[in-house]
Each structure stands twice: as C-alpha cells, then as structure tokens.
C-alpha positions in Angstrom: -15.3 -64.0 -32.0 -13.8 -67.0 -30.8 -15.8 -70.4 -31.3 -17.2 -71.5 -28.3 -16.9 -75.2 -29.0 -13.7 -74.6 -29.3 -12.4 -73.6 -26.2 -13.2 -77.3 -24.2 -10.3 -79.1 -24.9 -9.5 -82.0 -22.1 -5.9 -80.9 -20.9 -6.4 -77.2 -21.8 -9.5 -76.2 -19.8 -11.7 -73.8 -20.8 -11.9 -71.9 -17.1 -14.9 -70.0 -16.0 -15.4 -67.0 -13.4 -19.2 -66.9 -13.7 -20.5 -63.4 -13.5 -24.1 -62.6 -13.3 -24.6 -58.9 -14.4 -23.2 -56.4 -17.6 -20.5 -54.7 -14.7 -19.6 -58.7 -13.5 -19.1 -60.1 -16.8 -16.9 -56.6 -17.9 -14.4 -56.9 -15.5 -14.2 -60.9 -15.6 -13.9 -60.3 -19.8 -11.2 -57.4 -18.9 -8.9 -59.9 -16.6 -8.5 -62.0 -19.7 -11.3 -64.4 -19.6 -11.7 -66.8 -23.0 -15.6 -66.6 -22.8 -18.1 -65.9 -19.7 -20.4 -67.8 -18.1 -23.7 -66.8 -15.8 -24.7 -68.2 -12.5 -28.2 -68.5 -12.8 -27.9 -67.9 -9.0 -26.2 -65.0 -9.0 -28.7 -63.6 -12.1 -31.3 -64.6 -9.7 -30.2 -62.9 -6.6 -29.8 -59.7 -8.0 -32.9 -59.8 -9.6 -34.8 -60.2 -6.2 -35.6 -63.7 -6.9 -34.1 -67.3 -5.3 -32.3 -69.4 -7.3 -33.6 -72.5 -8.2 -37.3 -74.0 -9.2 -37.0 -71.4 -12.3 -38.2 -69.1 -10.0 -36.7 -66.4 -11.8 -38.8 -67.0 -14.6 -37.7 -67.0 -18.6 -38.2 -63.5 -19.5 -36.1 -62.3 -17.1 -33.6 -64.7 -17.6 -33.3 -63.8 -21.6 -33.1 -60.4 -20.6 -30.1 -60.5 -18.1 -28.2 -63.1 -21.0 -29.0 -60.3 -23.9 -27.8 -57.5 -21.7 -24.6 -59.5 -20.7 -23.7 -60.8 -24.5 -24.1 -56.7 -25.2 -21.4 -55.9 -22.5 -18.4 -58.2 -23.7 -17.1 -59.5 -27.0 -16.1 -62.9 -26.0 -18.9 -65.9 -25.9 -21.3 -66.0 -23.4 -22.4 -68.9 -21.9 -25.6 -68.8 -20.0 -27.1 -71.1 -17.0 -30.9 -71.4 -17.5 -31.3 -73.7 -14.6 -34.2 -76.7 -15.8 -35.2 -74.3 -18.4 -38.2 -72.4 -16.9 -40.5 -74.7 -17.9 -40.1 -75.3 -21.6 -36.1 -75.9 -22.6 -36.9 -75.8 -26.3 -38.7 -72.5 -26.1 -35.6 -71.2 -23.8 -33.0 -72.2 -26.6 -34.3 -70.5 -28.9 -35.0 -67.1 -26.8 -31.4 -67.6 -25.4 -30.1 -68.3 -29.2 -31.5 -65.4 -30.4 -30.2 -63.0 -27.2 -26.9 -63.8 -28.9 -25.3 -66.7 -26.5 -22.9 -69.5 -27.4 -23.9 -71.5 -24.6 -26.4 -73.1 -22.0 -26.8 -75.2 -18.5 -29.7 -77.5 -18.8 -30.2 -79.1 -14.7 -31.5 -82.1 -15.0 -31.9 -82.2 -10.8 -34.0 -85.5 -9.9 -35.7 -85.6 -13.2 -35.8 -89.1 -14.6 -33.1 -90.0 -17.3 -35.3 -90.7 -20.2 -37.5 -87.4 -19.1 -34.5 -85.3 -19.5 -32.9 -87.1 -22.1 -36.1 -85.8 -24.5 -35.5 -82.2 -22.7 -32.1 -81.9 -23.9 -32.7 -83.1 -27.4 -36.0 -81.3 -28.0 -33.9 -78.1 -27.0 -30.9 -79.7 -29.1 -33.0 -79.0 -32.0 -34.1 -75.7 -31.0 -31.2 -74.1 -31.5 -28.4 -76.9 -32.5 -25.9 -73.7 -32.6 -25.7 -73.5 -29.0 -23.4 -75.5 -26.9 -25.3 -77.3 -24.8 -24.1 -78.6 -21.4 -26.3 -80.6 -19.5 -25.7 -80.7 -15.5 -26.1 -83.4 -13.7 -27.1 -82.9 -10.4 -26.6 -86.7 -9.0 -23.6 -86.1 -6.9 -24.5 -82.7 -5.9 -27.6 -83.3 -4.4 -26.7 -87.3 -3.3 -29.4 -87.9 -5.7 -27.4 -90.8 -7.0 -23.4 -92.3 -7.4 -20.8 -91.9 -10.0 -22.2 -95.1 -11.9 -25.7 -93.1 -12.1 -23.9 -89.7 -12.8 -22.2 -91.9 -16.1 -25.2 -93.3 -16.9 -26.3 -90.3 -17.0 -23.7 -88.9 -19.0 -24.1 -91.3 -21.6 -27.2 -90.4 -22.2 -27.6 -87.1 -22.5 -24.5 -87.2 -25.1 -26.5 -89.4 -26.9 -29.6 -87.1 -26.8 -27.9 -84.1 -28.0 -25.5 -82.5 -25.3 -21.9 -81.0 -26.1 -21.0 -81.1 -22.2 -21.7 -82.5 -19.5 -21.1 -80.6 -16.4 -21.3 -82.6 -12.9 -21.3 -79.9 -9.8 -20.2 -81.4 -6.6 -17.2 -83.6 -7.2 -13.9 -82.6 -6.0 -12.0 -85.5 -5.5 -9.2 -86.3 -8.2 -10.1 -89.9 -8.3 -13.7 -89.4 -8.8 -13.0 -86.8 -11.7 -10.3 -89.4 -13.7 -13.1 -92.1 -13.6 -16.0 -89.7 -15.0 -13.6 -88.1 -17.9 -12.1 -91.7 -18.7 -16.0 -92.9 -18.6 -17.8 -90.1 -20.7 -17.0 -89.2 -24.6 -17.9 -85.9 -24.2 -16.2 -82.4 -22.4 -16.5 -83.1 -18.6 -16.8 -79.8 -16.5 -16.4 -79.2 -12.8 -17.1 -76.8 -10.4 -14.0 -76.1 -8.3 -13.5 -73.5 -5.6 -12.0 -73.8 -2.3 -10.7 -77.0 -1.5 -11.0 -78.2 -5.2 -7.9 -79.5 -7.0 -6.2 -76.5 -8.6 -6.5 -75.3 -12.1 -3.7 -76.9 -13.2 -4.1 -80.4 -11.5 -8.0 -80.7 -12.9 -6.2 -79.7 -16.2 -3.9 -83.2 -15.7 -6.9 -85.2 -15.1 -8.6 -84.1 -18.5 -11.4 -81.5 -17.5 -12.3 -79.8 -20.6 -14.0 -77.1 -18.4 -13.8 -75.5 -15.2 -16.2 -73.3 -13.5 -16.8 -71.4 -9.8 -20.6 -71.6 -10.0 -22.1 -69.0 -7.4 -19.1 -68.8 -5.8 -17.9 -65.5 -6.9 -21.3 -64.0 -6.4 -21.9 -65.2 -3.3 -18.2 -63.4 -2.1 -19.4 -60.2 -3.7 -22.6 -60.2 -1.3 -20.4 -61.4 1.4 -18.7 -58.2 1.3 -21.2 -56.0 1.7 -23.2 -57.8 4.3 -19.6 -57.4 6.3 -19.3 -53.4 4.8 -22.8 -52.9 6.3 -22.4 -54.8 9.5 -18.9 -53.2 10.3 -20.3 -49.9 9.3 -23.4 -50.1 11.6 -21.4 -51.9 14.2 -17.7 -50.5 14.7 -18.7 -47.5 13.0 -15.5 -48.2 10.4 -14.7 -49.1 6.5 -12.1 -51.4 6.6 -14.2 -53.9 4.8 -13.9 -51.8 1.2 -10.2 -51.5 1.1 -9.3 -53.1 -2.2 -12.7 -52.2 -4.1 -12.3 -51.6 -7.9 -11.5 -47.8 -8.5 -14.6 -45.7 -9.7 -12.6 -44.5 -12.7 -11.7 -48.1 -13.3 -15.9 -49.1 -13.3 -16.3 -46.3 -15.2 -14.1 -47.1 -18.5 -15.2 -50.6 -18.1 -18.8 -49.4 -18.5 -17.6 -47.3 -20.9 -16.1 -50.3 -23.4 -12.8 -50.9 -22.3 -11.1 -54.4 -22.5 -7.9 -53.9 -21.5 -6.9 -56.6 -19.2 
C-alpha cells in the first residue's frame, strides 16, 4: 500500500473525494483515487446521527472507519471530528481499525488546550497522520494571523497537517502555505480555485468535505419529491448501473 505520508507533497496535491460508507469509498477508490478520506458528516448522517458535538459517538465512528479500510486497498484517512471525547483513546481505536490517517477539530477550543489534545493523541498512535483542523476561519472564530498561530502550534505539538476549512481565496491560501512548515490542506468545491490552481499555490492536500455526501442526499430528496409530485423519474437518469454496484461490492477496482 502506498504510504500515506507520502502522498502530501505541496505542488502535487494529494486530492480527496471524501466518501462516508464501504459502497462510497469503492466507487471513489475505483475512479482512481490515491487514498480516501471520511466526512465525519456524511458517517454521521447515514448513521442517524448530526454531525458535530461528537454526537455520533466513538464506537460508532471506529466501526464505520474499520468497515471502510476493509472495502478499499488504498489508505484511509478518517475524520473523527474533536475526537469524541478522548483523542488519545480515539487514535488508538482508529489505529488499530487499520487507518493511515485522522481529522482532529480543534473548533473554539483554546490553543494550548488543543495543542496537549493533539500531542497526547500524537503519542497514541505516532503511525497515523495526523491533521489537525482548524476551524478559525470557518466558523469566524478568528483571522489568518490566529489560524497561523494556530498552525504553528499544533505542528509543534505533534501534527503532520494542518487542514484549515473555509478559505477559498488564492491570496489567503499563498500567505498560510508560505506561513506554516507543514502540509496545508483546503477544502474546495464550488467556487473554490480549481485543482490545478490550488496545486500552483502549494496545497499539499485537497479535500470536498461533506460536499459529495450532501449531493448524494440531494438527489434523492429531489427523486422522492419529483416522484410524489410530477409523478416522474427523471431525477435518477445517470445512477451507477446495478451490475456496476454489484462488482464493486464484489472487489473490483477497476477504474
């Protein structure tokens, strides 16, 4: 298997479609994906819980990352939101589930506070990249200078990554990957720079977050509402072939 670590190089992203069940993560693994991430989100959702809060709660979240690390033979990356209470224990249950990666939020903890989060789970499982979110611009919890300081510190404290959600603008992006000494991920989706242009600006990581979960439900609240309104099924066309789901459940990787 490919190295995790590896895979964030600053000019040659590392790009993420973040799945959130075994069928999501095979067909994103199948279309030629380098490794896959979760959206904690999305894991939630389909779980019957909210995202957020660690409402979904660590054994369920250990479960979903064992069953997707099962379903694909690239790296898995997993997002375990603030860690559901206890980051250190969560490392290690993640660790053992197989994954190659984690999300730590940080969300409007205090720097020093999660500075001691991240490296007590640093030593948990020092095998697993660890990339620490910082939710300052996201949220308008803080500015750029706080999201470096940031930064800085959880590097210090233990992190591989640092991922800050919420910042599309290219001049904002330069001035955090020229200001952190560490991979810089970012969350793109519509409107975001493209691929290629976050690659020019040194993003070692890209990723869609919910994004591509939140499409999937959007589709079949539109199936169901054009089925119990007009009566019609236009809203499927273009769904993955049956067969298709079927060898993909079945082990194939062809992409």
């Amino acid at each position: 298997m490919t190295d995790f670590r590896s895979l964030h190089q600053p000019g040659s992203p590392l790009v993420l479609v973040n799945a959130w069940d075994a069928a999501s993560a095979r067909i994103v693994a199948a279309a030629g994906a380098a490794a896959v991430a979760t959206t904690s989100a999305g894991v939630a959702w389909s779980l019957g819980s909210p995202d957020g809060g660690d409402a979904l709660g660590r054994e369920l979240a250990v479960e979903a990352a064992r069953r997707i690390v099962a379903a694909v033979s690239v790296p898995v990356s997993v997002d375990v939101e603030a860690g559901y209470g206890d980051p250190a224990r969560t490392l290690r249950e993640v660790a053992a589930a197989g994954v190659a990666g984690v999300n730590l939020e940080d969300g409007a903890r205090p720097i020093d506070e999660q500075a001691a989060r991240i490296a007590a789970a640093h030593r948990a499982a020092p095998e697993v990249f660890l990339n620490a979110r910082i939710d300052t611009l996201l949220f308008g919890l803080g500015d750029v200078a706080e999201a470096i300081t940031r930064a800085r510190a959880y590097l210090e404290a233990g992190a591989d990554g640092i991922f800050v959600p919420g910042v599309t603008d290219p001049d904002t992006i330069a001035e955090l990957v020229e200001a952190v000494r560490g991979p810089v991920n970012v969350m793109a989706g519509p409107g975001a720079p493209s691929i290629g242009e976050l690659a020019k600006l040194g993003v070692a990581r890209i990723s869609l977050g919910s994004a591509v979960a939140q499409a999937a439900y959007g589709l079949v609240e539109r199936a169901a509402r054009e089925v119990f309104g007009a009566g019609t099924y236009r809203e499927i066309d273009g769904a993955v072939d049956y067969g298709r789901m079927n060898a993909l459940s079945n082990g194939a990787t062809d992409n």
